[in-house]
C-alpha positions as CSV (number, residue, x, y, z in Angstrom):
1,X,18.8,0.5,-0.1
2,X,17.1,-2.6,-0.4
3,X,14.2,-2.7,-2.7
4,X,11.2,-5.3,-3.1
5,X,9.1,-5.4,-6.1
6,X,8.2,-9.1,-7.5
7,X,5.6,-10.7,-6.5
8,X,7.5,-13.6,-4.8
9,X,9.0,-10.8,-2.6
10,X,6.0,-9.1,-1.6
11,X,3.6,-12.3,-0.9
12,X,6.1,-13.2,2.6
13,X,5.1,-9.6,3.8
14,X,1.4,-9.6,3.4
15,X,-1.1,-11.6,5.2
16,X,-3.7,-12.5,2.9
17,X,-2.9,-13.0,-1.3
18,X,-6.3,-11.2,-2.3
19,X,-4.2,-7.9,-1.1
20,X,-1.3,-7.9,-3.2
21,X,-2.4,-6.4,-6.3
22,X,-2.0,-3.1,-3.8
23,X,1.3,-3.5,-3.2
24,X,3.5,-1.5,-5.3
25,X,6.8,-2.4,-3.5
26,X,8.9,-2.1,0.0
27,X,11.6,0.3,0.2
28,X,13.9,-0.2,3.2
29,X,11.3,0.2,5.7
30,X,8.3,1.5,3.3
31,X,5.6,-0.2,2.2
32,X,4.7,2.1,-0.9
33,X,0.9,0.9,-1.9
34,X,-1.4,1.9,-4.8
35,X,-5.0,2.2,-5.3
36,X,-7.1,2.7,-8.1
37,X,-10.3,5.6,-7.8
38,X,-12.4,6.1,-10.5
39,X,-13.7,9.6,-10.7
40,X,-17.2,10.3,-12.2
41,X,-16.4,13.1,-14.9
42,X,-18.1,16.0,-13.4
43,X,-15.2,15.2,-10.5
44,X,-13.2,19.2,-10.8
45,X,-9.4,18.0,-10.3
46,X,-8.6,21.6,-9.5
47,X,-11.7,22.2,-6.7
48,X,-13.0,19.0,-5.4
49,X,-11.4,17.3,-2.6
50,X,-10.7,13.5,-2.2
51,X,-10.2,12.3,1.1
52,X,-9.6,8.7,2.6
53,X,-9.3,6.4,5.3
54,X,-7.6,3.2,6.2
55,X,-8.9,0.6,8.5
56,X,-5.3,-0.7,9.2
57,X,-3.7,-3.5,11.4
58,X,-0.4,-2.9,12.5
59,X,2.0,-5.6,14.1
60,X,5.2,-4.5,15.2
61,X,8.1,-7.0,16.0
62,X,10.8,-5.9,17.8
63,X,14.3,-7.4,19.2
64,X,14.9,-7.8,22.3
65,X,19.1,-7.1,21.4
């Protein structure tokens, strides 16, 4: 399984720079991100709910073989 982690790797799969310090690494065919939340502290880890969303642009390349 090939595994991507340094920064050198990572920079040739995004498309701007200001978005690498979200990248975590790329797995085979994963993109594993990260994101940092800060959570006031009256946040209840065991009854409050955290929900997100992504505004996300996906371009697929495929060969034609």
């Amino acid at each position: 399984m090939d595994e991507k982690r340094s920064k050198e790797d990572l920079l040739q799969y995004i498309g701007d720079a200001e978005d690498l310090p979200f990248m975590y690494k790329i797995v085979a065919n994963n993109t594993i991100m990260k994101f940092n939340i800060n959570l006031n502290d009256k946040f209840d880890i065991d009854k409050d709910e955290v929900k997100f969303g992504f505004n996300m642009h996906i371009e697929s390349k495929r060969s034609a073989t």
